[in-house]
Each structure stands twice: as C-alpha cells, then as structure tokens.
PyMOL Python script that loads the backbone (N, CA, C, O; Angstrom):
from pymol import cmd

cmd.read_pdbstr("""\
ATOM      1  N   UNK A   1      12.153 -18.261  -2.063  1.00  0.00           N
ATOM      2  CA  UNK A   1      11.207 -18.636  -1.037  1.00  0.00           C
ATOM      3  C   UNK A   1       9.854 -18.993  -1.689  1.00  0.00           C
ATOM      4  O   UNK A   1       9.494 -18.369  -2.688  1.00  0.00           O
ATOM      5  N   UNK A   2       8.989 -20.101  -1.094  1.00  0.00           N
ATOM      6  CA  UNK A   2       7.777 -20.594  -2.153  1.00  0.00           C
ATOM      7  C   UNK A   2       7.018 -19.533  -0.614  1.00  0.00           C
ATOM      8  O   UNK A   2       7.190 -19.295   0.581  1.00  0.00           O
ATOM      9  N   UNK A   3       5.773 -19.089  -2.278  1.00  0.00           N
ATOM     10  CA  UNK A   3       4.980 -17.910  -2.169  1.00  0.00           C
ATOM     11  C   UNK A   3       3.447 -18.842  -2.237  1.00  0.00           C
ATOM     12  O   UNK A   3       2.737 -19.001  -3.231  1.00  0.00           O
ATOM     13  N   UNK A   4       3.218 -19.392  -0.794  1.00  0.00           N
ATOM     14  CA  UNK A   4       2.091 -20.295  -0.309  1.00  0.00           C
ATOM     15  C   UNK A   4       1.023 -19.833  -1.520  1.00  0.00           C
ATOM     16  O   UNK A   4       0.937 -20.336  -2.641  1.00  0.00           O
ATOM     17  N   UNK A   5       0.422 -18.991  -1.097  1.00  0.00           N
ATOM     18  CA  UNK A   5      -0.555 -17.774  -2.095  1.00  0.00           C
ATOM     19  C   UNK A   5      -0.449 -18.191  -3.529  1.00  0.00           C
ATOM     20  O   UNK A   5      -1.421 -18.600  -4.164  1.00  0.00           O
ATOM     21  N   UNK A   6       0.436 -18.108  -3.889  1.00  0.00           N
ATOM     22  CA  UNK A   6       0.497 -18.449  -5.796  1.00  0.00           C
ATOM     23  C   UNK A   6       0.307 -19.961  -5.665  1.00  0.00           C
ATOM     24  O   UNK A   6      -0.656 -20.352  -6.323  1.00  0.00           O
ATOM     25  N   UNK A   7       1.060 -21.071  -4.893  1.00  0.00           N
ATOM     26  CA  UNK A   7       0.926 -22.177  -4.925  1.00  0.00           C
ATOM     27  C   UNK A   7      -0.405 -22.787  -4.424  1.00  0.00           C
ATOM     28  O   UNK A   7      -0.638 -23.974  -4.653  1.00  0.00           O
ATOM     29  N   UNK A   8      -1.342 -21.965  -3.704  1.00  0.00           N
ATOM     30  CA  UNK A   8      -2.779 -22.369  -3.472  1.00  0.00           C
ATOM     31  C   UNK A   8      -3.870 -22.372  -4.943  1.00  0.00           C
ATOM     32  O   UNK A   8      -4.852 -23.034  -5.276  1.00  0.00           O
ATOM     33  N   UNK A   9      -3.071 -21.240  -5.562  1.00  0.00           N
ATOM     34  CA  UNK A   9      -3.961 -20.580  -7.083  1.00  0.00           C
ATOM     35  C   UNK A   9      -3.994 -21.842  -7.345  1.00  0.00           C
ATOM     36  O   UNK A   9      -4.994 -22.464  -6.985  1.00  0.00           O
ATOM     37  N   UNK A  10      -2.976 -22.500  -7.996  1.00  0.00           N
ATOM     38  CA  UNK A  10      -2.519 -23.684  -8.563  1.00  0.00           C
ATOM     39  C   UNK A  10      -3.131 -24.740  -8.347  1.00  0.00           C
ATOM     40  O   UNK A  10      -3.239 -25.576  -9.243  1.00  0.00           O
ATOM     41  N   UNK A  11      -3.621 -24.915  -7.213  1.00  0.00           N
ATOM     42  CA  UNK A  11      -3.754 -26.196  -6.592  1.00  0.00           C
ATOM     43  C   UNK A  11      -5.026 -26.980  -7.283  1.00  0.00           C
ATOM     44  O   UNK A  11      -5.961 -26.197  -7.452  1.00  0.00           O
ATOM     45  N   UNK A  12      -5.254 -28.062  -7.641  1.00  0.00           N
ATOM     46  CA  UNK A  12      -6.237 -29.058  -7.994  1.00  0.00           C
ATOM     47  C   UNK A  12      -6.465 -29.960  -7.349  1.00  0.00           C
ATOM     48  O   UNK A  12      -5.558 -30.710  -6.990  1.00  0.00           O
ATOM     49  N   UNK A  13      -7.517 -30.125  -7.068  1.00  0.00           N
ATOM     50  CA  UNK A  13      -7.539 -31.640  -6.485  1.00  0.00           C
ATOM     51  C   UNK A  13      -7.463 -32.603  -7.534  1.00  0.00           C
ATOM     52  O   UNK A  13      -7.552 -32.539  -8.760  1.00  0.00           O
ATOM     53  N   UNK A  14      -7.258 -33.594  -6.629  1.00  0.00           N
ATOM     54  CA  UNK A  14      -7.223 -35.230  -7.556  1.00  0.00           C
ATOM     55  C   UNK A  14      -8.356 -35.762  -8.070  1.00  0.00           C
ATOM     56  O   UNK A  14      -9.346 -35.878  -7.348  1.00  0.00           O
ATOM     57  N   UNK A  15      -8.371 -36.119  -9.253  1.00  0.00           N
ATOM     58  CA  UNK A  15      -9.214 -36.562  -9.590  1.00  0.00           C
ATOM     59  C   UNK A  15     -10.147 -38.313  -8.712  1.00  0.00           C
ATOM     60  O   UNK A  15     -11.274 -38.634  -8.337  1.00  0.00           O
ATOM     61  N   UNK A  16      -8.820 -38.906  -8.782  1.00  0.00           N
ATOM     62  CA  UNK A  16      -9.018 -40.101  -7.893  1.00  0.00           C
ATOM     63  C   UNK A  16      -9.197 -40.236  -6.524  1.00  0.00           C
ATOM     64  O   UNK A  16      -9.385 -41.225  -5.815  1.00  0.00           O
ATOM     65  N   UNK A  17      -9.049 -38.397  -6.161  1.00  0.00           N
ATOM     66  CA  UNK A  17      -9.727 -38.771  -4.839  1.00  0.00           C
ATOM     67  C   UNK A  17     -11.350 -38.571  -5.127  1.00  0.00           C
ATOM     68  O   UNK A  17     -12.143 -39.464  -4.827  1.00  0.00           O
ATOM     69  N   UNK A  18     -11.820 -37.194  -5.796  1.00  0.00           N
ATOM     70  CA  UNK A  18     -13.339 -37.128  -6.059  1.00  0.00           C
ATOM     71  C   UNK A  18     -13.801 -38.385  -5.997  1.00  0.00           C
ATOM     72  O   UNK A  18     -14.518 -38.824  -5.097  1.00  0.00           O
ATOM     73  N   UNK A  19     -13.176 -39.327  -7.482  1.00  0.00           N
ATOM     74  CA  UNK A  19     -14.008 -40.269  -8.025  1.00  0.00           C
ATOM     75  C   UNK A  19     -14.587 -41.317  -6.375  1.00  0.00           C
ATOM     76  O   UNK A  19     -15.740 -41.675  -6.135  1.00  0.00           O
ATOM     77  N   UNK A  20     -13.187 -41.601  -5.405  1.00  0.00           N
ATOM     78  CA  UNK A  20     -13.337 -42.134  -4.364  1.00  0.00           C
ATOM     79  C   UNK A  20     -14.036 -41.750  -3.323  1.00  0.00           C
ATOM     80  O   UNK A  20     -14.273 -42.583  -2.449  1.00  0.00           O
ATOM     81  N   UNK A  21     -14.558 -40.286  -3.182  1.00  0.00           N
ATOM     82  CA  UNK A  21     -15.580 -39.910  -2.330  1.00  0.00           C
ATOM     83  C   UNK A  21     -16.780 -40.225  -2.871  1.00  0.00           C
ATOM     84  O   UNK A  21     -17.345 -40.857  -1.979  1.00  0.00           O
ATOM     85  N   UNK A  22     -17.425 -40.165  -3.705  1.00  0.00           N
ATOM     86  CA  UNK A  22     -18.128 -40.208  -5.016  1.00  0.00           C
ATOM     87  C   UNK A  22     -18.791 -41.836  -4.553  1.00  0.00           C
ATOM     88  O   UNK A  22     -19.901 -42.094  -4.088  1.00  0.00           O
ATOM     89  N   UNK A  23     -17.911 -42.550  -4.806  1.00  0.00           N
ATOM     90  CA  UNK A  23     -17.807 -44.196  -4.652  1.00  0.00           C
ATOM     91  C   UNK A  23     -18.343 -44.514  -2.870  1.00  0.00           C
ATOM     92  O   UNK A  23     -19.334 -45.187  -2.586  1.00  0.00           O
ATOM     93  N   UNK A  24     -17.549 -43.945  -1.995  1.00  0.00           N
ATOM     94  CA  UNK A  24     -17.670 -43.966  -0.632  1.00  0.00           C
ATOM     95  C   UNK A  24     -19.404 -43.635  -0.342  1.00  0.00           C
ATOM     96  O   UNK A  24     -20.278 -44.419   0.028  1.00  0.00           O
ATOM     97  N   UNK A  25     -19.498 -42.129  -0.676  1.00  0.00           N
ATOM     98  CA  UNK A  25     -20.571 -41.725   0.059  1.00  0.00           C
ATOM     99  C   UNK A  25     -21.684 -42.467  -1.004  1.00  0.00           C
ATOM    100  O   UNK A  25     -22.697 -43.018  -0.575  1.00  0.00           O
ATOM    101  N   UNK A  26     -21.497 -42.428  -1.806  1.00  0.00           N
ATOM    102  CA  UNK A  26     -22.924 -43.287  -2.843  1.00  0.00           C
ATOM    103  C   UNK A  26     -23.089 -44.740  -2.516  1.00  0.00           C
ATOM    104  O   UNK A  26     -23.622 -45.461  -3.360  1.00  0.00           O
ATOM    105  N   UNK A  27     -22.637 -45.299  -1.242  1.00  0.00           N
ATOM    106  CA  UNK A  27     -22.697 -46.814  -1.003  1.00  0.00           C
ATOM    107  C   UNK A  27     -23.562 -46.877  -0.262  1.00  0.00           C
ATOM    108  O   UNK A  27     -23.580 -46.113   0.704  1.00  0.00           O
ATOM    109  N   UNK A  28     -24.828 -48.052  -0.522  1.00  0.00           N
ATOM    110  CA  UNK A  28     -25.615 -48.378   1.036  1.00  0.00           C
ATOM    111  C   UNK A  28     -24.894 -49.695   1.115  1.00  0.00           C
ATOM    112  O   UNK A  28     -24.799 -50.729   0.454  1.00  0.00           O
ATOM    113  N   UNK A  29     -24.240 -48.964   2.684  1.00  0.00           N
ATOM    114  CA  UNK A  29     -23.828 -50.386   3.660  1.00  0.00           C
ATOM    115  C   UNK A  29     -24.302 -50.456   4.630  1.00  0.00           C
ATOM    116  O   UNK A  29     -24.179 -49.572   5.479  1.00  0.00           O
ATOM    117  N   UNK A  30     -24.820 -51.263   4.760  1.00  0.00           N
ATOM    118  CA  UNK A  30     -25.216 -51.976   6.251  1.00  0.00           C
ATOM    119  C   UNK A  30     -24.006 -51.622   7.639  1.00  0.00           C
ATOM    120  O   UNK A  30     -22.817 -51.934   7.705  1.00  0.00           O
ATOM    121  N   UNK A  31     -24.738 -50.977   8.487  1.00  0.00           N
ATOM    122  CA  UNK A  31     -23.470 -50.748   9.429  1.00  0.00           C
ATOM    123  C   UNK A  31     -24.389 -51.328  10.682  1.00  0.00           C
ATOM    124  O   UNK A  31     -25.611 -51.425  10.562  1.00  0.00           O
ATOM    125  N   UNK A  32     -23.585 -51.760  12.076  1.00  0.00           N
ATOM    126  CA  UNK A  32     -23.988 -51.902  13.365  1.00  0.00           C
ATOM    127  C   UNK A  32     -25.530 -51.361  13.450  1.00  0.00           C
ATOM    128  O   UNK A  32     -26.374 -52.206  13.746  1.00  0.00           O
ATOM    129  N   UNK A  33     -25.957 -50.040  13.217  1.00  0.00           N
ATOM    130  CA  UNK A  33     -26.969 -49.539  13.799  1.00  0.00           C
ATOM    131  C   UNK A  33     -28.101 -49.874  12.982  1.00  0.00           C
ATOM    132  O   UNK A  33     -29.244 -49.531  13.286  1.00  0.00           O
ATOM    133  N   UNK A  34     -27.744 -50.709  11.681  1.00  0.00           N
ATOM    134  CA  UNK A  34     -28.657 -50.891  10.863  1.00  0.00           C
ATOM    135  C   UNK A  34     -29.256 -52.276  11.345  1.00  0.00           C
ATOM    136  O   UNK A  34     -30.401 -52.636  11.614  1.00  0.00           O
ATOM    137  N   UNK A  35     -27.933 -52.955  11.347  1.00  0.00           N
ATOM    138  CA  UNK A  35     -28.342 -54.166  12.089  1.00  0.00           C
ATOM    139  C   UNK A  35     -28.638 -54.158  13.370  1.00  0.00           C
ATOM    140  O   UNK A  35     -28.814 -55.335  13.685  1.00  0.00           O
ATOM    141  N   UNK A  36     -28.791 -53.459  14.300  1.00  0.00           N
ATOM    142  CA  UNK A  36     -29.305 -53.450  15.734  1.00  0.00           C
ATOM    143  C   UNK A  36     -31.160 -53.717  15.307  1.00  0.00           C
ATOM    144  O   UNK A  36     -31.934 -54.612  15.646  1.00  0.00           O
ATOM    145  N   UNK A  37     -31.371 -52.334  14.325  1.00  0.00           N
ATOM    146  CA  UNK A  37     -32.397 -51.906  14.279  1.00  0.00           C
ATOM    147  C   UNK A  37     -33.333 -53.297  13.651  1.00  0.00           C
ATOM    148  O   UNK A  37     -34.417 -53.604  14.149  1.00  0.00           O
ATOM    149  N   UNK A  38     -32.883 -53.843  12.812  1.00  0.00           N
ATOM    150  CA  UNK A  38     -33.704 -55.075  11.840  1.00  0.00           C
ATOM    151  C   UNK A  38     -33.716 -55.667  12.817  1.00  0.00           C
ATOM    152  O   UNK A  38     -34.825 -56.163  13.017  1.00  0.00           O
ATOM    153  N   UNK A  39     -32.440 -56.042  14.159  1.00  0.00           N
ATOM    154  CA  UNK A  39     -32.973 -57.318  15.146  1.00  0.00           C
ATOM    155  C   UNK A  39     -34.061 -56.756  16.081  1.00  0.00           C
ATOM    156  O   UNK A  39     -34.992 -57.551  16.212  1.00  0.00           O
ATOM    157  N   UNK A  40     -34.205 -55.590  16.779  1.00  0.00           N
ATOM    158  CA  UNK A  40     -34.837 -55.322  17.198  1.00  0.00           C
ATOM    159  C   UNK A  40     -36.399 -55.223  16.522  1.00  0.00           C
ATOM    160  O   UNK A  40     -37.284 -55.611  17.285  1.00  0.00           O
ATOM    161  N   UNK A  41     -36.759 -54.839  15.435  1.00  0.00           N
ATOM    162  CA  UNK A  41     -37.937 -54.911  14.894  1.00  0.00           C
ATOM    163  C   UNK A  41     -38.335 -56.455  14.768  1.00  0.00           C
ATOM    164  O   UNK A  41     -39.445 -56.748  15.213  1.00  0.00           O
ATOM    165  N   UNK A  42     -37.626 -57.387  14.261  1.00  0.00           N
ATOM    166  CA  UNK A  42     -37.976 -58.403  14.300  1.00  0.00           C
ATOM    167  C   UNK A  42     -38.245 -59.225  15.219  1.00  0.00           C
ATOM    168  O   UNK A  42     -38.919 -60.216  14.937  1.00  0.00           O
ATOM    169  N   UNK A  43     -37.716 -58.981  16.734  1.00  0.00           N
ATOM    170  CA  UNK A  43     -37.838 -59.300  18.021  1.00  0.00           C
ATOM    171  C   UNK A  43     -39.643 -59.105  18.558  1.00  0.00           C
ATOM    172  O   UNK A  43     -40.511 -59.775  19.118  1.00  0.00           O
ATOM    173  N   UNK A  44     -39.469 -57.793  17.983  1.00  0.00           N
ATOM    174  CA  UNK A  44     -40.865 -56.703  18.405  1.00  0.00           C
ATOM    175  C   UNK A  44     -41.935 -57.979  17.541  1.00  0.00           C
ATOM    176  O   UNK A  44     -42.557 -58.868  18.122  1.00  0.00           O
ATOM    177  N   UNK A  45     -41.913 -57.783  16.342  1.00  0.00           N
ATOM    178  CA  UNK A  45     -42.628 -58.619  15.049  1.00  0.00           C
ATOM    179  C   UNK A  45     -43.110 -59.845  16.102  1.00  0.00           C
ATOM    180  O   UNK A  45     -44.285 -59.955  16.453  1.00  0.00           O
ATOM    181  N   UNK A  46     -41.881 -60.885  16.624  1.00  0.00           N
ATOM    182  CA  UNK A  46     -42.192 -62.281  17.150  1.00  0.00           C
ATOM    183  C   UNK A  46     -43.082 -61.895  18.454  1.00  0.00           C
ATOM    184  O   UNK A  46     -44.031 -62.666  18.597  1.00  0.00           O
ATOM    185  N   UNK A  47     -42.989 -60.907  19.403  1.00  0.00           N
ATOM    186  CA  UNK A  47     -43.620 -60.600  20.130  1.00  0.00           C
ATOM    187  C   UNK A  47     -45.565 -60.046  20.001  1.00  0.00           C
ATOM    188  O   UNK A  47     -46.649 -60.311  20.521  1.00  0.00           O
ATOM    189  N   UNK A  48     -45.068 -59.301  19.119  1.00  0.00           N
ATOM    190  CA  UNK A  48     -46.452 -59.027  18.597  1.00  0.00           C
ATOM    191  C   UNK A  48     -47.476 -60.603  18.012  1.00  0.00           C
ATOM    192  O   UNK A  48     -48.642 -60.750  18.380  1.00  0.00           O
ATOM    193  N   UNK A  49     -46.924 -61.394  17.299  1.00  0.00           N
ATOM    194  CA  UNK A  49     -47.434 -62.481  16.969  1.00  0.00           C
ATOM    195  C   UNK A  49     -47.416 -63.518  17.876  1.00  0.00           C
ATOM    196  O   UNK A  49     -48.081 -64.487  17.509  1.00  0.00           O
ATOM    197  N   UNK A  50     -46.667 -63.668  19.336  1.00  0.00           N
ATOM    198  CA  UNK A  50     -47.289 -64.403  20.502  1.00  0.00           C
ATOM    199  C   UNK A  50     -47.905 -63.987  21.333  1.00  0.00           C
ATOM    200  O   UNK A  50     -48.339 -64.730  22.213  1.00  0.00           O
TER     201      UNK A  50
END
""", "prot")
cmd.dss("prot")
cmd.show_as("cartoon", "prot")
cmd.util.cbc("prot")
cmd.orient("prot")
C-alpha cells in the first residue's frame, strides 16, 4: 500500500514550473484595465485642453 506521508517527504517541485511562474508573474502586460485607464485619461487630457 503507498504510504501518502513518505511520498509527500519526497516530493519536489519542477523546476520548469518555478522557472514558468518566475516568467509569468515578472511580465508587464498590458491587460483591459490598463487600457480602459490610458483611454480614459486621455479623454479627460482632450477635455481639459477644450
């Protein structure tokens, strides 16, 4: 019978997943709310200057 407990000791994570969180969270991407925000300021900007 596998003995969960000893097989947790064992356990490693992947290297290629780290490296891929690593990669993921260290990205600036531009998402929806980023771009809402630049149109809206720039809207504001043209308003302010008429």
């Amino acid at each position: 019978m596998i003995n969960f407990e000893e097989e947790l000791k064992k356990f490693h994570p992947s290297l290629e997943v780290d490296d891929a969180e690593n990669t993921i969270y260290n990205q600036d991407i531009t998402d929806m709310a980023d771009i809402l925000v630049n149109l809206i300021r720039e809207a504001n900007e043209k308003n302010i200057e008429e």
